[in-house]
C-alpha positions in Angstrom: 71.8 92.3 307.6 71.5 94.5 310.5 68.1 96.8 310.9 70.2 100.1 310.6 72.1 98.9 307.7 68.9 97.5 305.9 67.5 101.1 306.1 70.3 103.0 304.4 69.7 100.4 301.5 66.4 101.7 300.9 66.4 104.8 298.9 64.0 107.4 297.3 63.6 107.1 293.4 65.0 110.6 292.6 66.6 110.1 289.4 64.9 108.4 286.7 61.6 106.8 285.8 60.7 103.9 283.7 61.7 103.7 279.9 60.4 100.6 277.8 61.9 100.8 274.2 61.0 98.1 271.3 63.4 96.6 268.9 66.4 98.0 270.4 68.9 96.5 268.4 69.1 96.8 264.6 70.6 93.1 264.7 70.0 91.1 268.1 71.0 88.0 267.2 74.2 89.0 266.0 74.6 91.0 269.7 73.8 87.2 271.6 76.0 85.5 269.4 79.3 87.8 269.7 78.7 87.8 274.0 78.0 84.3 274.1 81.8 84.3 272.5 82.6 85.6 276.8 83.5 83.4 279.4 80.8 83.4 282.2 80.7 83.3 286.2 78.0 82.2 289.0 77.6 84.1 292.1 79.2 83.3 294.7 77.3 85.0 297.4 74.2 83.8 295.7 72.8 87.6 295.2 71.7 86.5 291.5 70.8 83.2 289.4 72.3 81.6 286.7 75.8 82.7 285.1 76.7 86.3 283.9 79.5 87.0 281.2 82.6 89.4 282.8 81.6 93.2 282.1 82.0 93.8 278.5 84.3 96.9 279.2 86.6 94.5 280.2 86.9 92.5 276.8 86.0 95.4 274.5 85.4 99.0 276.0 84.6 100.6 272.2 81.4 97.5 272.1 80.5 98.5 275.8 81.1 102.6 275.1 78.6 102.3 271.6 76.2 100.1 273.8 75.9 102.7 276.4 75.5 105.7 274.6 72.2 104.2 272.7 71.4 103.4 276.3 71.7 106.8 277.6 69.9 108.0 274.5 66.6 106.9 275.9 67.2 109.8 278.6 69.6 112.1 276.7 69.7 113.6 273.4 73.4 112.8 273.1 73.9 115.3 270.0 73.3 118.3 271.9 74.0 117.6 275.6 77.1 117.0 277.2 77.4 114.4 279.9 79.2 111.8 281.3 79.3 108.3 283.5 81.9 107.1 285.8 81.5 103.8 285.2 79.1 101.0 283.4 78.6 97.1 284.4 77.0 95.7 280.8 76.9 91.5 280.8 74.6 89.0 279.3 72.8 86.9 282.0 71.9 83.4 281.1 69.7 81.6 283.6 68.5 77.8 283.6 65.1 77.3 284.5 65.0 75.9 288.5 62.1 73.5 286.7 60.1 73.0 283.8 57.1 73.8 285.5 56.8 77.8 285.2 54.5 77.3 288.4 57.1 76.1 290.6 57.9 78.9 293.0 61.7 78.9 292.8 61.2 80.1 289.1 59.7 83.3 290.5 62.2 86.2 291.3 62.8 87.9 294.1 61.7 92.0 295.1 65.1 94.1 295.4 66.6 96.9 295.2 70.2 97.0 293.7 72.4 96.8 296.0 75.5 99.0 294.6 74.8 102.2 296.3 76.7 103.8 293.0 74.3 103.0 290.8 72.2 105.6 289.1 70.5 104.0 286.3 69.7 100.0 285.4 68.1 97.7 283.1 67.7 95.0 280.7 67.2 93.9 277.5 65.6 90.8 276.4 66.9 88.4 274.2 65.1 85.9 273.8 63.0 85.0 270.3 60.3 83.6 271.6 59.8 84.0 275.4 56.6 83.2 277.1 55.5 87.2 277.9 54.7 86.9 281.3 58.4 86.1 282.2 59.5 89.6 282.2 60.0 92.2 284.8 57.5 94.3 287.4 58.5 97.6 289.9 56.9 97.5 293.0 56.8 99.9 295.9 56.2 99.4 299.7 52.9 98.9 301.5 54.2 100.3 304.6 57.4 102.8 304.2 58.4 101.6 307.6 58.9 97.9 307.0 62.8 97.1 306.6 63.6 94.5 303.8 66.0 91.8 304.8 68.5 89.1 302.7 67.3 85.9 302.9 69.1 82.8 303.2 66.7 80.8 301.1 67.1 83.2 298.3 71.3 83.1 298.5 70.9 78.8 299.4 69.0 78.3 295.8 70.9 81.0 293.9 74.1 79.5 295.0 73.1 75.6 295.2 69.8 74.1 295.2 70.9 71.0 296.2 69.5 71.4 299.8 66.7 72.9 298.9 63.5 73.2 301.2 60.4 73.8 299.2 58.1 74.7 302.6 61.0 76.9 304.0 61.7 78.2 301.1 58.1 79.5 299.9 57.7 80.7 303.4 60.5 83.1 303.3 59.4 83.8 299.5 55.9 84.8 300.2 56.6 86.5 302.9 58.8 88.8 301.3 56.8 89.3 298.5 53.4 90.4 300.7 55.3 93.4 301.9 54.9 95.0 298.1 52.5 96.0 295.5 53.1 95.7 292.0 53.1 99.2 290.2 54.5 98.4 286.4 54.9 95.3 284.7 56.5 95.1 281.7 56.1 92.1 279.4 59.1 89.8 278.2 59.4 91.0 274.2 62.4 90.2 272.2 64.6 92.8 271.6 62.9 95.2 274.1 64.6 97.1 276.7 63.8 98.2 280.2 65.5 101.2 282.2 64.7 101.9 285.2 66.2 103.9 288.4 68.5 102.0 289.9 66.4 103.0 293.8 62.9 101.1 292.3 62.3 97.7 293.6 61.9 95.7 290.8 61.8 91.5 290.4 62.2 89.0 287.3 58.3 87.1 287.0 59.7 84.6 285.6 62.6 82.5 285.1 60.9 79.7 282.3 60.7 81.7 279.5 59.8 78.2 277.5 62.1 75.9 276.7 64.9 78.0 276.6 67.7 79.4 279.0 66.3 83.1 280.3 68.6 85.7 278.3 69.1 89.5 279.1 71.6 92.2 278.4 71.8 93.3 282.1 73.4 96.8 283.4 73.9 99.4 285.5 75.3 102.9 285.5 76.5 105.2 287.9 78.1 109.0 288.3 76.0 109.9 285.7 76.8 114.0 284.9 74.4 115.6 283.0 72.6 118.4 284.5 69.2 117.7 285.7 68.3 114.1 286.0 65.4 113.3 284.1 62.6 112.8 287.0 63.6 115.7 288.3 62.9 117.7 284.9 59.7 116.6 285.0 58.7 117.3 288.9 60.4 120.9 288.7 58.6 123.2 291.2 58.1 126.2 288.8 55.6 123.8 286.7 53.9 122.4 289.3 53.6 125.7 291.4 52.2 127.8 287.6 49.9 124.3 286.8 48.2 124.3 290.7 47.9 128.3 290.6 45.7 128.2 287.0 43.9 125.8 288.5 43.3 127.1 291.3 42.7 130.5 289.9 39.8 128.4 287.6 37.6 127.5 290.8 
């Protein structure tokens, strides 16, 4: 990736900030079981691990629409605002362990951002029933603004085929990466819980061996979102801050 390009991937969280909602789904296990009905894919490019079911939209759009909405509930009160979203990317992501060992390094994600510049809004939802905790997901943010993040081959080589893998070369691209952030949330792997995030935070799987078990999450994104104010911006509306710092300042 060239240096210019690497820096129009990086943008400002604007739109959204975390959400972490418990028991999500009235029936989970029913959810898994229907999608693992889906035929599933591997990356080609090697921009994710393990195998993803096709979109759910493209096998049934009235499952994928129902999903969403209880999605977008989390921001929305759907019963009295209107809004809208150009398009949704819901699938089930199933990923094999690298090892058995959860301290083997190539069961440790990767920091990114999502690379579809469309996308508003992502998350996940975990599904497995009883997941080691510390195999869930952390958002991070950059110790200097000014360093430019960059793919790496190692990450794409083992994503795609492990085969020829190098453990030195990998763990020094790996840790390398990784130095360049600080952890600011981490949320624990729960069943049934869901994550939302914006779609700008930097955010990383901690683990991959959830414990003797294939890693499963309901994965999505969402973009065009229409709906007035995004919620982050609600919150860091000028006219509060500017009343809040006068009355403070009018207290000293």
């Amino acid at each position: 990736m060239l240096k210019s390009e690497a820096k129009k991937s990086i943008r400002k969280v604007d739109k959204y900030f975390p959400v972490v909602v418990d028991n999500f789904f009235t029936e989970p296990k029913k959810v898994v079981d229907y999608l693992k009905t889906y035929p599933v894919y591997s990356s080609e490019d090697g921009s994710f691990p393990g195998k993803r079911t096709k979109p759910i939209h493209t096998m049934d759009d009235e499952l994928n629409k129902a999903i969403m909405l209880k999605i977008l509930g989390c921001y929305y009160d759907l019963e009295f605002q209107d809004m809208t979203w150009n398009f949704s990317c819901l699938m089930l992501h199933i990923i094999e362990p690298f090892s058995d060992d959860m301290d083997d390094i190539r069961n440790t994600g990767w920091i990114h951002q999502d690379t579809d510049l469309s996308y508003d809004v992502a998350g996940l939802i975990y599904l497995n029933e009883a997941a080691n905790p510390n195999t869930g997901t952390s958002i991070f943010k950059l110790k200097d603004d000014s360093f430019v993040p960059q793919s790496h081959f190692a990450k794409s080589l083992m994503f795609k085929d492990e085969k020829d893998y190098n453990e030195k070369y990998y763990k020094e691209q790996h840790d390398s990466h990784m130095s360049h952030f600080v952890e600011t949330l981490r949320v624990e792997n729960i069943y049934n819980r869901l994550i939302m995030y914006d779609a700008r935070e930097f955010h990383s799987a901690n683990n991959y061996c959830v414990g003797g078990e294939n890693r499963l999450t309901l994965v999505y994104f969402i973009g065009g979102v229409q709906a007035g104010r995004f919620p982050l911006n609600r919150i860091k509306h000028e006219e509060y801050d500017s009343y809040i710092n006068f009355r403070c300042g009018e207290k000293l």
